[in-house]
C-alpha positions as CSV (number, residue, x, y, z in Angstrom):
1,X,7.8,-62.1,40.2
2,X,11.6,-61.8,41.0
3,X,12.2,-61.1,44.7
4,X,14.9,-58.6,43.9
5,X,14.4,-55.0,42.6
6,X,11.9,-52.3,44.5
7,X,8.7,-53.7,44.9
8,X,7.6,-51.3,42.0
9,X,9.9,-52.7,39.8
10,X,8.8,-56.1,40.2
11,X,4.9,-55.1,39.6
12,X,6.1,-52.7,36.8
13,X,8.1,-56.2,35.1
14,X,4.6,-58.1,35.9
15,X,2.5,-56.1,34.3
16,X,4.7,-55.7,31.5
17,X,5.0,-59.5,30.9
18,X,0.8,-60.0,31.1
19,X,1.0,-57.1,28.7
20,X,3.7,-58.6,26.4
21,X,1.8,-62.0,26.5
22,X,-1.2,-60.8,25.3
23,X,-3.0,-60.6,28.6
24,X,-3.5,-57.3,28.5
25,X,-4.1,-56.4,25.0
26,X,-3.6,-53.4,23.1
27,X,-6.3,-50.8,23.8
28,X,-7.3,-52.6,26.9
29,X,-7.8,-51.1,30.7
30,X,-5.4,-52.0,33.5
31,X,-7.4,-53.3,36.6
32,X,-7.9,-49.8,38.8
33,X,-4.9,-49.5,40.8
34,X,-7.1,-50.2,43.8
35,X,-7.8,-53.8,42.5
36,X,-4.0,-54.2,41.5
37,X,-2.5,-52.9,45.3
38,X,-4.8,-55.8,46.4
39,X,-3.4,-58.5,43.7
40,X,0.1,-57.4,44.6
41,X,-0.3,-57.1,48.3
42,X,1.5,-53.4,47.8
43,X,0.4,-49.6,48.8
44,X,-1.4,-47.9,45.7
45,X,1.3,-45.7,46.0
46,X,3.5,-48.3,44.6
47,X,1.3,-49.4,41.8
48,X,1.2,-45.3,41.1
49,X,5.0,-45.8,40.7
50,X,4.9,-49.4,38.7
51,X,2.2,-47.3,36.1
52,X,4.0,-44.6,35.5
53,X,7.7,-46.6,34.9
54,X,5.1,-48.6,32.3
55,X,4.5,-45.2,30.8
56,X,7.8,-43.9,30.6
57,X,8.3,-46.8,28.1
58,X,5.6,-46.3,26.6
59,X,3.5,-49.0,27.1
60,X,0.3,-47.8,29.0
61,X,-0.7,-44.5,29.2
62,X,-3.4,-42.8,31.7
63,X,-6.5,-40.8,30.2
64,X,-7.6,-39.2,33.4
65,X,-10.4,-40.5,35.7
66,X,-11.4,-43.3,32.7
67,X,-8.0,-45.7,33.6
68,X,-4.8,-46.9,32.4
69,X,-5.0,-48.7,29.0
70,X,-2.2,-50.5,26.8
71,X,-0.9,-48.0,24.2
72,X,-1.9,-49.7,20.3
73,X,1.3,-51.0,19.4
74,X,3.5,-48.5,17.6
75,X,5.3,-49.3,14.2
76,X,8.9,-50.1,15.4
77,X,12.4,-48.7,12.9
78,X,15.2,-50.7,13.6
79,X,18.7,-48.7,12.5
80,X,20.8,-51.0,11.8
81,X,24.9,-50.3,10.9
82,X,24.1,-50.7,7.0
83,X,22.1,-47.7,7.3
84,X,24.4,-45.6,5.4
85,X,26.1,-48.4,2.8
86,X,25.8,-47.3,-0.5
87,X,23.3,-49.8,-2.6
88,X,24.6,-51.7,-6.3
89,X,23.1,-49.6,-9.1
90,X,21.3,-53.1,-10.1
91,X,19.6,-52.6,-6.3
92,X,16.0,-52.7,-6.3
93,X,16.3,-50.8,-2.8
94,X,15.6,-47.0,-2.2
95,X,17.9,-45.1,-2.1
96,X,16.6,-43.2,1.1
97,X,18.1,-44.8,3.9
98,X,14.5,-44.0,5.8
99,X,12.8,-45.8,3.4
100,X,15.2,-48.9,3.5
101,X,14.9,-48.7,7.3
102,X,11.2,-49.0,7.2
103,X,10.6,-50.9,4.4
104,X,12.7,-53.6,6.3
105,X,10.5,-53.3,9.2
106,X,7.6,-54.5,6.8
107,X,6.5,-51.0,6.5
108,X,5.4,-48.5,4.0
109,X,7.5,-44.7,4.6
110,X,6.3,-41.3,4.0
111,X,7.4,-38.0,4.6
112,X,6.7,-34.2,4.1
113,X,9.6,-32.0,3.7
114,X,10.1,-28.0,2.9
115,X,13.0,-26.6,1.4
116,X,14.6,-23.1,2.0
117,X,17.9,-21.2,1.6
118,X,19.0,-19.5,4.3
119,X,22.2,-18.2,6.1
120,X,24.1,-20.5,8.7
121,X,23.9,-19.3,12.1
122,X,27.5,-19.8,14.2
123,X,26.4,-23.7,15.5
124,X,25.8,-24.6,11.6
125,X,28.6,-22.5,10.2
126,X,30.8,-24.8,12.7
127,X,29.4,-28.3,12.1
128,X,29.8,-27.3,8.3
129,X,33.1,-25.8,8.6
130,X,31.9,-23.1,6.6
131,X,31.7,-19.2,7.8
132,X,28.8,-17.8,9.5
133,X,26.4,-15.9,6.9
134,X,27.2,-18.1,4.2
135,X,24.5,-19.5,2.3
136,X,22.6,-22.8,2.8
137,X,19.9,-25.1,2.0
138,X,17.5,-25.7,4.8
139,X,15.3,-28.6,4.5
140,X,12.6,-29.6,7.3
141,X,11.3,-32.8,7.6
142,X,8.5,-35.3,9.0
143,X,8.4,-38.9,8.7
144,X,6.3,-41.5,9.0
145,X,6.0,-45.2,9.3
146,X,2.5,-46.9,8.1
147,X,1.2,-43.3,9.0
148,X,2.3,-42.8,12.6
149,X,4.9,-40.0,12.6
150,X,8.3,-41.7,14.0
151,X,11.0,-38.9,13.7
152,X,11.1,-35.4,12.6
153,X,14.8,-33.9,10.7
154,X,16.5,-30.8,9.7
155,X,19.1,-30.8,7.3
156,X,22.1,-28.4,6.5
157,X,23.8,-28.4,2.8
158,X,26.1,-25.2,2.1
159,X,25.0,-23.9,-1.1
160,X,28.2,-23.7,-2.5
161,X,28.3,-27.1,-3.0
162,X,25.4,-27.7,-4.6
163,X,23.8,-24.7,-6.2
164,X,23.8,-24.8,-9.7
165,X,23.4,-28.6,-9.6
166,X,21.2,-31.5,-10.4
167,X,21.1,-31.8,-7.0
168,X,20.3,-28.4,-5.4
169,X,16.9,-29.8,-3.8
170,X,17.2,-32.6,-2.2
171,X,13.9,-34.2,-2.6
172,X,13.2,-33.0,-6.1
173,X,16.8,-33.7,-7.7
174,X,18.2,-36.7,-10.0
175,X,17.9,-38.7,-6.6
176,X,17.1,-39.7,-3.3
177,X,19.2,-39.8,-0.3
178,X,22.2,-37.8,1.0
179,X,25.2,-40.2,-0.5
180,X,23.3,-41.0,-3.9
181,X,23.0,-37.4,-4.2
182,X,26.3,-36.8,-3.8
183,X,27.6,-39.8,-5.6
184,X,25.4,-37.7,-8.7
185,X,28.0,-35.0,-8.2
186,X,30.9,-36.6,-7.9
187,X,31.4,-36.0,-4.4
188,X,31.8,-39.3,-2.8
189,X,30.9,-39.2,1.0
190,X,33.3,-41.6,2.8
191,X,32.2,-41.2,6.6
192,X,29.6,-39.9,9.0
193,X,29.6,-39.0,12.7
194,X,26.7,-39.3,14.9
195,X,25.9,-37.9,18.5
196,X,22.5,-39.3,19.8
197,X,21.5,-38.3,23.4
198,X,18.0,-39.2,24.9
199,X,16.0,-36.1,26.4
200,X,12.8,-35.2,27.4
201,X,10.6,-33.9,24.5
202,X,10.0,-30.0,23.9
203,X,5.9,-29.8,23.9
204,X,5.7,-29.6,19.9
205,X,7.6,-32.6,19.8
206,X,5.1,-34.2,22.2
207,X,2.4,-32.9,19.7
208,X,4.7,-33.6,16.1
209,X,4.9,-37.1,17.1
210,X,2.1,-38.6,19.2
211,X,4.1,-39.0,22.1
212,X,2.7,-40.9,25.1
213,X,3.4,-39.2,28.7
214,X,6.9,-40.2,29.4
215,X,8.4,-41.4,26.3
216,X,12.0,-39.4,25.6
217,X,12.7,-38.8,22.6
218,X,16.3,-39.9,20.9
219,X,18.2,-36.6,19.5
220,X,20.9,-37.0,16.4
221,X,23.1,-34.8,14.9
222,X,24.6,-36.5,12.3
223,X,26.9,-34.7,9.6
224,X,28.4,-36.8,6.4
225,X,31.7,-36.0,5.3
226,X,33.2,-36.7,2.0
227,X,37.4,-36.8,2.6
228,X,37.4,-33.7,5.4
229,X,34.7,-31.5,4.1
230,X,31.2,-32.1,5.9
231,X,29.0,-31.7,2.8
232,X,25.1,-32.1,4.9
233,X,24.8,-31.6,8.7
234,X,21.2,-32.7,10.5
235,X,19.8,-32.7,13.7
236,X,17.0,-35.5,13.8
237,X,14.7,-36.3,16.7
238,X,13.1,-39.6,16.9
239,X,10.5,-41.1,19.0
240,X,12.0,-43.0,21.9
241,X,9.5,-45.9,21.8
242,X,9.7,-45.8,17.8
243,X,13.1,-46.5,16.9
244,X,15.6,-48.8,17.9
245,X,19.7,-48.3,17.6
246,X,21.2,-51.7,16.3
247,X,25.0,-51.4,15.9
248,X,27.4,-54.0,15.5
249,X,31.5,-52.7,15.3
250,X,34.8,-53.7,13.9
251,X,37.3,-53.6,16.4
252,X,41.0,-53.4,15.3
């Protein structure tokens, strides 16, 4: 072990090598934290505090007076910064950026979703730049990666944009995907903002997404523009320990 760092630091970074090496498996039990204060010469109030920085990344997690185990290892999304990049029509890729996301990961996506129309409140009216009251479409999501739930979305369109339109639902229109929807329309979307800020999870998220004890959970809100009008605002929450943000930048 390094000699810097808290000593719970330096067990919490051994334990997470044996467990990245195999040594402890997933599914397996950590040695009681008796045994392990003797192995690391340390107070088991230190290996308490090693245990529970392992499970605030999600690696172990405690089921009571049966032990510490490795958590089975979790399907991993990696985001990358041609999440958003429009695909050739020749493309054999979804459309769905989700799906291109996992399917990258070697995985197979899923999702439930429910549509509604509703009213934007003053927070949506704003990100929409649209008056409060005025008509929108509502859709709720839940996503999945090889099963596992990963992230869970809501999504904002104002209806005047796409009522009428072969678009109008977004998972049952003439496609897939916020910018080849809008591409369908004519409505080309040229840029997106993104605000992501890690936070504890609300107890349904904990629930929603299989959360371990201590995992945070990553919060979007995302809205696409096309020129200056925001055309689909979302807030999505992902699974800390499930997703990871890859981006890579022009500077000029």
């Amino acid at each position: 072990m390094s000699p810097d760092g808290p000593p719970y630091t330096r067990i919490a970074t051994s334990l997470r090598e044996k467990i990245e090496s195999g040594d402890y498996p997933p599914g397996s039990r950590l040695p009681p934290h008796r045994e392990l204060a003797r192995t690391y010469q340390a107070a088991q109030e230190t290996i308490r505090r090693a245990i529970a920085q392992l499970q605030a990344e999600g690696l172990v997690e405690t089921r009571g007076q049966h032990g510490t185990f490795v958590q089975t290892r979790q399907p991993v999304r990696r985001i990358a910064t041609d999440f958003y990049q429009r695909r050739p029509a020749s493309s054999a890729e979804p459309t769905s950026p989700f799906a291109r996301t996992v399917e990258a990961a070697g995985g197979h996506p899923t999702w439930d979703h429910e549509t509604t129309r509703e009213t934007a409140d003053e927070h949506i009216a704003a990100r929409l730049a649209i008056q409060p009251g005025e008509p929108v479409i509502v859709t709720r999501y839940l996503y999945r990666h090889d099963g596992a739930p990963i992230q869970t979305a809501v999504s904002w369109e104002p209806a005047a944009l796409t009522s009428g339109t072969p678009i109008e639902l977004p998972e049952a229109g003439a496609a897939v995907g916020v910018v080849a929807r809008f591409d369908a329309i004519g409505l080309r979307i040229d840029s997106v903002t993104e605000e992501i800020a890690a936070r504890p999870p609300t107890p349904a998220e904990v629930q929603t997404l299989a959360l371990p004890p201590g995992v945070s959970v990553l919060e979007m809100n995302r809205t696409y523009y096309a020129g200056d009008t925001p055309v689909e605002t979302a807030t999505i929450v992902m699974a800390g320990h499930r997703n990871v943000l890859a981006y890579r930048l022009a500077v000029s």
